[in-house]
C-alpha positions as CSV (number, residue, x, y, z in Angstrom):
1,X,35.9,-217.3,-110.1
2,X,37.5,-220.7,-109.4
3,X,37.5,-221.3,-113.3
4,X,40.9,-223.1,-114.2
5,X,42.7,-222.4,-117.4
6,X,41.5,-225.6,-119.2
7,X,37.5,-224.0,-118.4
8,X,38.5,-221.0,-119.4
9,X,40.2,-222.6,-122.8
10,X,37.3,-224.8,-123.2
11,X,34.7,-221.7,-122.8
12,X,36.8,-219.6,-125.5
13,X,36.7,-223.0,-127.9
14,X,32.7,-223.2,-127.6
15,X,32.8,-219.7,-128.8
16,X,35.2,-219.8,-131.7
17,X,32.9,-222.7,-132.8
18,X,30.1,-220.4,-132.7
19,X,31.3,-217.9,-134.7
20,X,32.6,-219.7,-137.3
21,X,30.1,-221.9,-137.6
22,X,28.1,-218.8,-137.9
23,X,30.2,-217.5,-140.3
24,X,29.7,-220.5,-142.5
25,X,26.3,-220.1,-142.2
26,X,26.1,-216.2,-144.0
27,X,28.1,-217.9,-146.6
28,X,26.0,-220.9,-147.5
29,X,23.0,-218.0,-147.6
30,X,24.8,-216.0,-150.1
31,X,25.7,-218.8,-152.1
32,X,22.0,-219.8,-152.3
33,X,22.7,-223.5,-150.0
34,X,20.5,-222.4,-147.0
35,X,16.9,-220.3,-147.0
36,X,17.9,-218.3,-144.4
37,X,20.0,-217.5,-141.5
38,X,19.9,-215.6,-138.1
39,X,22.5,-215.0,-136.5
40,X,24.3,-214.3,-132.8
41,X,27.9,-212.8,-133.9
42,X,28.9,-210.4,-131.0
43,X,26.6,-212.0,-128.0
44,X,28.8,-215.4,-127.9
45,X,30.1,-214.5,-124.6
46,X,27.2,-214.4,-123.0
47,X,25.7,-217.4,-124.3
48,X,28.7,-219.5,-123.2
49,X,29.4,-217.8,-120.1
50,X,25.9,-218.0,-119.0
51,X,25.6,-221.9,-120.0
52,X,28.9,-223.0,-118.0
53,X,27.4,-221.7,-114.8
54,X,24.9,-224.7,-115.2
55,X,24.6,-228.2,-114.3
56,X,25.2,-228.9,-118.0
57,X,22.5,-231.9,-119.1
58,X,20.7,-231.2,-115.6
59,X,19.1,-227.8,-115.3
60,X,17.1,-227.3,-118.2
61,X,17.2,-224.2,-121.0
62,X,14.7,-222.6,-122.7
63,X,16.7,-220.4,-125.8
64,X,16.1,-218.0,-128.1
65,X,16.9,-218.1,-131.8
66,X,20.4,-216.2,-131.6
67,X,21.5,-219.0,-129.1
68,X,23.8,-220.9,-131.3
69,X,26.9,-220.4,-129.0
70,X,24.9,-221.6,-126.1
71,X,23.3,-224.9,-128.0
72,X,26.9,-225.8,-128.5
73,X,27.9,-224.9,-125.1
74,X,25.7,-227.6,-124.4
75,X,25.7,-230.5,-127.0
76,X,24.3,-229.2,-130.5
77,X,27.2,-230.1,-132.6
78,X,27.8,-228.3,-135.6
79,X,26.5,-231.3,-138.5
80,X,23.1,-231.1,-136.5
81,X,22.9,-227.5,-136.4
82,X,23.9,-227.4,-140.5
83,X,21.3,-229.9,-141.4
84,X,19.0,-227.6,-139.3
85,X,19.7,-224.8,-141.9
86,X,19.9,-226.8,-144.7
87,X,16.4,-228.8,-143.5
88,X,18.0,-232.1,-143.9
89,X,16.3,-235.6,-142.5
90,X,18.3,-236.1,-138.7
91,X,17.9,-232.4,-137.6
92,X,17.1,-233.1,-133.8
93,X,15.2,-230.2,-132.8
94,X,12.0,-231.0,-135.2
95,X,12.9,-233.6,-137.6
96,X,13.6,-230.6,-140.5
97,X,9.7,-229.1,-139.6
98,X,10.6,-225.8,-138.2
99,X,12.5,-222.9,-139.3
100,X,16.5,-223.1,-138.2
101,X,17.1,-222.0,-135.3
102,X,14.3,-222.9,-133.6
103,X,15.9,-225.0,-131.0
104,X,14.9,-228.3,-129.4
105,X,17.4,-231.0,-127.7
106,X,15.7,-233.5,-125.4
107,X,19.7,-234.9,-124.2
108,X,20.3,-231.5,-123.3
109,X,17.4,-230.4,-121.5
110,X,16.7,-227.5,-124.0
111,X,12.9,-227.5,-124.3
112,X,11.7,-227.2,-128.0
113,X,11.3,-223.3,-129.2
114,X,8.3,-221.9,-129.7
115,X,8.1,-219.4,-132.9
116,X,6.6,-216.5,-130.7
117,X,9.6,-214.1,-129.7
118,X,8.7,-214.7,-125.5
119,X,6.7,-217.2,-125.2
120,X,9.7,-219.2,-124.4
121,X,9.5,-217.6,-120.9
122,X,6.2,-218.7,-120.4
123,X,7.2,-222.2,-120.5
124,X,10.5,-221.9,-118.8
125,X,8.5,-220.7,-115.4
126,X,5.7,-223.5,-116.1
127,X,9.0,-225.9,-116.2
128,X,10.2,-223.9,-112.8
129,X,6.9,-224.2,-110.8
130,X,6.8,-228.5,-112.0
131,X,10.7,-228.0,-110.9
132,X,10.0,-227.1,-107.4
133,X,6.7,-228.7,-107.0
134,X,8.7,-232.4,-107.9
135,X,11.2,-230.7,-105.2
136,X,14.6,-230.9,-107.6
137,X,16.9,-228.8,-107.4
138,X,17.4,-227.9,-110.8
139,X,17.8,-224.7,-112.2
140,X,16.0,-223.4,-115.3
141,X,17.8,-220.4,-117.9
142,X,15.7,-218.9,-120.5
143,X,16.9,-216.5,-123.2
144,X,15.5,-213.2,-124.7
145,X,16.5,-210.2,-126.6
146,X,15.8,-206.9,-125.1
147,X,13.1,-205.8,-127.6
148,X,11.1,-208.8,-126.4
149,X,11.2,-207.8,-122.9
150,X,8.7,-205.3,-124.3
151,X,6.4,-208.0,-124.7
152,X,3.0,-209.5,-121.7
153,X,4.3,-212.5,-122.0
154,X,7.7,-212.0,-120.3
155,X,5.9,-210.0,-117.7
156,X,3.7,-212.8,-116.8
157,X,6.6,-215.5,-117.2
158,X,9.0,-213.0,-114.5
159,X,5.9,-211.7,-112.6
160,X,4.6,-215.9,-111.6
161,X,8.5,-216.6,-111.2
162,X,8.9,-213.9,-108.8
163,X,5.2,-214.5,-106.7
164,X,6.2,-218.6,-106.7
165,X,9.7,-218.3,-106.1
166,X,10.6,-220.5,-108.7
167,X,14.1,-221.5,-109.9
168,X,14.6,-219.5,-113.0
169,X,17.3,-217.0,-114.7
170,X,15.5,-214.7,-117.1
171,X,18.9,-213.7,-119.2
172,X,18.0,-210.8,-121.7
173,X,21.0,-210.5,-124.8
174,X,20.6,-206.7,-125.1
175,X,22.4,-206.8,-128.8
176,X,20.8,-202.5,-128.6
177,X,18.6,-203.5,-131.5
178,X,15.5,-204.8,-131.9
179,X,15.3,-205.6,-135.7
180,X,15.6,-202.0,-136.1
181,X,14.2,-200.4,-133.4
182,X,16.9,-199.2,-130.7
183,X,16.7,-199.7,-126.7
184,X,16.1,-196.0,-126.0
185,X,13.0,-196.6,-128.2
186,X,12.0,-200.4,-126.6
187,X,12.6,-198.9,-122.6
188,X,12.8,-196.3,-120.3
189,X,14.7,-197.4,-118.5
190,X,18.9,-197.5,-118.6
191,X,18.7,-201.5,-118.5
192,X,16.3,-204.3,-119.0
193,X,17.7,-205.4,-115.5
194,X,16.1,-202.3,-113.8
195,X,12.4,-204.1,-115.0
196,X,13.0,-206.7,-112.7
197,X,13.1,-204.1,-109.5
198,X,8.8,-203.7,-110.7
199,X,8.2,-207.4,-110.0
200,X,9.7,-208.0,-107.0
201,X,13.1,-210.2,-107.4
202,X,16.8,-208.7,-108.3
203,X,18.3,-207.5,-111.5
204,X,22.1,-207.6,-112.8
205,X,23.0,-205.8,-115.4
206,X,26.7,-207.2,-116.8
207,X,29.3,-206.7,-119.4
208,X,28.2,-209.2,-122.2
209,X,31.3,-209.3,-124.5
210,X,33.3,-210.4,-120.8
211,X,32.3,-213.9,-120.6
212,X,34.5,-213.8,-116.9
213,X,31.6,-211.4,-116.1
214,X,28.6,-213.1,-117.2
215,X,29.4,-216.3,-115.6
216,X,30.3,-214.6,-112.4
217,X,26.9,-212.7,-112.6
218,X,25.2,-216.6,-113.7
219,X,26.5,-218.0,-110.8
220,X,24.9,-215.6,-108.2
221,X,21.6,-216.4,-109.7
222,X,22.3,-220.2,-110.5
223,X,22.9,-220.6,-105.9
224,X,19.5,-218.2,-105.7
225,X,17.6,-220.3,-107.4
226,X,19.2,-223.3,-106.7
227,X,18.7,-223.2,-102.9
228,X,14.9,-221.5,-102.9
229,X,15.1,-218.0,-102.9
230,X,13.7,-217.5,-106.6
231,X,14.3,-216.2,-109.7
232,X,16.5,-213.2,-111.1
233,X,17.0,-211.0,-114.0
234,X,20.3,-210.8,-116.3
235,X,20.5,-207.9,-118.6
236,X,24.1,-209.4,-120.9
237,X,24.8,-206.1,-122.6
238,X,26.5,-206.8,-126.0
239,X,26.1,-205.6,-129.5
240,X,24.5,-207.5,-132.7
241,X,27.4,-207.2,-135.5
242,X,25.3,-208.6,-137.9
243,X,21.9,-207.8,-139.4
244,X,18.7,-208.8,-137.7
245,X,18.6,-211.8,-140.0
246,X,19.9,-212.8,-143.3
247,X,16.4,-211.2,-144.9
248,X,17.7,-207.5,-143.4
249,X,19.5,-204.5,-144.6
250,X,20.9,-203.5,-141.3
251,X,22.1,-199.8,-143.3
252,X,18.5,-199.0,-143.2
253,X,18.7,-198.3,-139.4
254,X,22.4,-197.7,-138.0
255,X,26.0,-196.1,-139.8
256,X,28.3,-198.8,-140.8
257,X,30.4,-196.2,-138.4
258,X,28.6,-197.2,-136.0
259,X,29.3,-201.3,-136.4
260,X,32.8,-200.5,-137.2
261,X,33.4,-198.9,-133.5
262,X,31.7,-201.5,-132.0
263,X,33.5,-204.2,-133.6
264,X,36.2,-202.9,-130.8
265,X,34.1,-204.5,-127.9
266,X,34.0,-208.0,-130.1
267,X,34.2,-210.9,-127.5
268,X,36.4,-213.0,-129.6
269,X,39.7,-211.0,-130.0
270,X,39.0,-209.8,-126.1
271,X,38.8,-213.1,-124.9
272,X,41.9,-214.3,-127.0
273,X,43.8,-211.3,-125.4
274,X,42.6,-212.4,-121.5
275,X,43.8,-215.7,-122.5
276,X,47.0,-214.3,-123.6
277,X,47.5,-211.8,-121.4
278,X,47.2,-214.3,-118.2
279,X,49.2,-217.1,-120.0
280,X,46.2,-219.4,-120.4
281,X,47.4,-219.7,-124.4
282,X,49.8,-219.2,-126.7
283,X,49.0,-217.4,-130.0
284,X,49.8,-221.0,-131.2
285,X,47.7,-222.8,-129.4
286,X,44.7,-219.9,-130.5
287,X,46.5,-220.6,-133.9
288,X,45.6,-224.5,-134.0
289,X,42.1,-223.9,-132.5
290,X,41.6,-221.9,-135.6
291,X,42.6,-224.7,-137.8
292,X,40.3,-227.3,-135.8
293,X,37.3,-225.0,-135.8
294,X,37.4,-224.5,-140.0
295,X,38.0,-228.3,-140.7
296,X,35.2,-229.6,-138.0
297,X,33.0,-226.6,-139.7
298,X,34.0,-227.7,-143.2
299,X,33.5,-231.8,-142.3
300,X,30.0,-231.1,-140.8
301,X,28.9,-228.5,-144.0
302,X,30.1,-231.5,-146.4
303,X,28.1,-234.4,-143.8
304,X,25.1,-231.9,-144.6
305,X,25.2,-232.0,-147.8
306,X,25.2,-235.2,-148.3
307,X,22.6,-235.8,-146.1
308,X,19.0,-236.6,-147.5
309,X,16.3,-234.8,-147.2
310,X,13.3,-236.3,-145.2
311,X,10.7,-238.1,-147.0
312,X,7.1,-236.4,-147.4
313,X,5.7,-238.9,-145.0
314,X,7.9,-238.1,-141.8
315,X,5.7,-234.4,-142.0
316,X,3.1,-236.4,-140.5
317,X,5.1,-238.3,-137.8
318,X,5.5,-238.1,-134.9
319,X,3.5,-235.1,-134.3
320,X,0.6,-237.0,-132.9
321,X,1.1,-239.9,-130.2
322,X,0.4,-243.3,-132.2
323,X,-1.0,-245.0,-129.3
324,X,-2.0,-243.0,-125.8
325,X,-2.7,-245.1,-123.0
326,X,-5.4,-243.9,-120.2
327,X,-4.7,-245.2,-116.9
């Protein structure tokens, strides 16, 4: 795929941050430090695969709450995203307003997240259509989990994208749950890819946990769209090793069999052994990425907590222009 080893040892970095960052996160919950937590332990592959086959701080991204991995991938560092959780004053996707996770970076490109589980593809094919009407070439990735795929408003978004030709990637992160509800109970189909076939433009279904995969399969659709010839569909498969959220009880709905086998397909240890197994790394340098990930983590959980929280005031501002001018 033309990826050289410092790529490929960057992409597996972005990752590792993810999921310890993540990890950091459930234990701030359980200690009571953070209201709550939702988390994308087991899809970081596809995040980061998907976000290095783009124009990074060009093309434009409109996530999904489990994106952690891929905000990083693209410039969320991990003090922002902690005094996201922890609702601290200098949290750059809503000034400490919204819920975590609900992502906004305007250096990025990554248009601010709208609570509504979909309606982020709404406005990811209204930023296509204003993409090619301005005649860029820009490219536009929005994120969804499979169970939302169940819902109009992805339809509409992937239906207009496919009659306008626009330039967007509609990746679903099919973690096989929705909260609790299971794919063969949100589809009839084998893969959210095959509901693209219905609205007229192509669908790839792709290894999620093989982050070699998923940016091969985000680089076919990044040159479609890129060059005119529309949008496609990306079904990542992967699982969700974690609860819905740190509000569920995940035994309610699946054997803790059931995680425990999956934990085999966890992208982590199988990228670690691609790297080693091509000689990309030694198990020393994974060793001293380890180390550099828990004292980054640890610095930016300590910045975080030292941070204030916003005064009552900044509610107000700036959620309504202070002067509009009419031309």
């Amino acid at each position: 795929m033309g990826l050289s080893n410092e790529i490929l040892l960057d992409m597996y970095w972005t990752m590792l941050l993810a999921r310890r960052t993540d990890e950091r996160a459930w234990v701030l919950h359980r200690q009571g430090k953070i209201a709550f937590h939702i988390s994308g332990i087991g899809q970081e592959a596809a995040q980061v695969g998907a976000a290095f086959a783009l124009q990074r701080g060009q093309d434009w991204i409109s996530p999904y709450y489990r994106d952690l991995a891929l905000m990083l991938a693209v410039g969320l560092t991990p003090l922002e995203f902690m005094l996201s959780v922890m609702g601290k004053k200098g949290e750059p996707s809503s000034g400490a307003r919204q819920m975590p996770s609900h992502w906004g970076l305007r250096r990025a490109n990554v248009l601010s997240h709208s609570a509504p589980v979909a309606t982020q593809t709404l406005h990811a094919s209204g930023l296509g259509l204003a993409i090619k009407l301005k005649g860029d070439k820009h490219v536009v990735l929005t994120t969804i989990g499979e169970g939302s795929t169940s819902q109009g408003e992805w339809y509409e978004a992937v239906n207009w994208a496919a009659i306008h030709k626009l330039p967007v990637i509609f990746m679903v992160e099919n973690n096989s749950y929705a909260i609790s509800v299971p794919q063969d109970k949100q589809m009839a189909v084998p893969s959210a890819a095959d509901k693209a076939c219905g609205l007229g433009l192509p669908g790839i279904s792709v290894d999620g946990t093989d982050i070699v995969a998923v940016y091969s399969a985000m680089q076919i659709a990044v040159e479609r769209a890129r060059s005119g010839e529309g949008a496609t569909v990306i079904e990542a498969r992967a699982y969700r090793l974690t609860p819905h959220s740190s509000d569920d009880d995940d035994r309610a709905y699946r054997s803790r069999e059931e995680v425990e086998t999956y934990k085999k397909s966890d992208p982590i240890p199988l990228t670690q052994r691609l790297l080693l197994s091509k000689k990309i790394a030694t198990q020393a340098q994974l060793d001293e990425m380890e180390k550099r990930a828990q004292t980054e983590i640890e610095q930016a959980v300590a910045d975080a907590t030292a941070a204030p929280y916003p005064s009552p005031e900044e509610a107000l501002h700036p959620v309504y222009a202070e002067e509009v001018t009419h031309a």
